[in-house]
N, C-alpha and C positions, 0 to 999 in steps of 0.2 A: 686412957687407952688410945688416943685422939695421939698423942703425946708418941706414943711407942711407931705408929704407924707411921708419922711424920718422922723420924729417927730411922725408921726401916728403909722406906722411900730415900731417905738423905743418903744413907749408908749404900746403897745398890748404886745410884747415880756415882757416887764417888769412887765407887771399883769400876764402874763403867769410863769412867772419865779418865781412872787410873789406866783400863785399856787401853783406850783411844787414843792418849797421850804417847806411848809404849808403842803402839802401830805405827802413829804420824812419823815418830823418830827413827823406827826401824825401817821404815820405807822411804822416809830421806837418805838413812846411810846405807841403803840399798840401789837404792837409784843413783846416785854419786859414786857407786861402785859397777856401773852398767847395767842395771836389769833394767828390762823395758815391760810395759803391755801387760799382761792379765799374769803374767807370771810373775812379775812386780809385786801386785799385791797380794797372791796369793802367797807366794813368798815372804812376806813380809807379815801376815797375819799368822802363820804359824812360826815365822823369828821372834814375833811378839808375844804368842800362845805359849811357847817355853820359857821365854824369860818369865814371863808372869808368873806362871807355874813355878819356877824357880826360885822364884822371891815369893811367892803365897807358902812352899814347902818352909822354906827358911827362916817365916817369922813365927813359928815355936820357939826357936832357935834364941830367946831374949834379944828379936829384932836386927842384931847381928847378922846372923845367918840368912836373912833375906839382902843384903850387901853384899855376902860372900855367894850363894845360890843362884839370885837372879843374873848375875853379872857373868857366872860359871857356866850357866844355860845357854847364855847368848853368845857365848864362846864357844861351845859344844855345838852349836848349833851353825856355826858359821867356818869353822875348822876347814872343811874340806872344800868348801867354795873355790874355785881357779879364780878367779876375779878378786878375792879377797886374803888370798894365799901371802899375797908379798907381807901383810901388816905381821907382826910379830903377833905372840897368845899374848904376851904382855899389854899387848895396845888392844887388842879384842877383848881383853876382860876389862881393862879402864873406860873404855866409848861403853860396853855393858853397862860398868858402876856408873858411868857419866849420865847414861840414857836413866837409870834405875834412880839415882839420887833428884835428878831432874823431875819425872814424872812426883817423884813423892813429895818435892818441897810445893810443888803446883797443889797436888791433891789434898796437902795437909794446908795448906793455905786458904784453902775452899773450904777445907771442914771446919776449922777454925771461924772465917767469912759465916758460915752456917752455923756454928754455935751459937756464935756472937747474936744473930738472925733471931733463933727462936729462945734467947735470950738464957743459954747454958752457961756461958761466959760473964 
């Protein structure tokens, strides 16, 4: 039981982490595209809020579709920006997969790191 709990706890941290990762990146290439100030981050936490969601929809998807989802979202979501207008969809939905591929080799790296830990591996 001890066992499950400890796997629960692992699991929550590492979608959280998955967040966080997903925020940090959106509000870098947020900020380097001019947003400043509380609009920054609020901005940047719902660019992150979609993507996630985008890539959480898509892995029913045989894991595929969270590649193709998340990366779509964050392009859907940044489309009409004046500040971000010049980059092509093409370059919007690759920095998406860029941001989406990143966050997951990080997170799966750690759960790995954490298997190994409680000795799954």
């Amino acid at each position: 039981m001890v066992y499950r709990l400890v796997m629960l706890v692992g699991a929550l941290i590492l979608v959280g982490l998955f967040v966080m990762q997903l925020w940090w990146l959106c509000r870098t290439f947020l900020s380097s595209r001019g947003f400043e100030g509380a609009s920054l981050d609020q901005r940047a936490l719902n660019l992150a809020t979609w993507t996630f969601a985008g890539f959480a929809a898509g892995l029913p998807f045989f894991a595929f579709g969270a590649l193709l989802l998340g990366p779509w979202a964050f392009y859907r979501n940044l489309r009409d920006e004046p500040s971000v207008s010049e980059l092509s969809a093409n370059a919007l939905f690759m920095r998406g997969f860029g941001y989406i591929l990143a966050a997951v080799v990080v997170t799966g790296a750690v759960c790995a790191g954490f298997l190994y830990v409680v000795g799954a591996v």
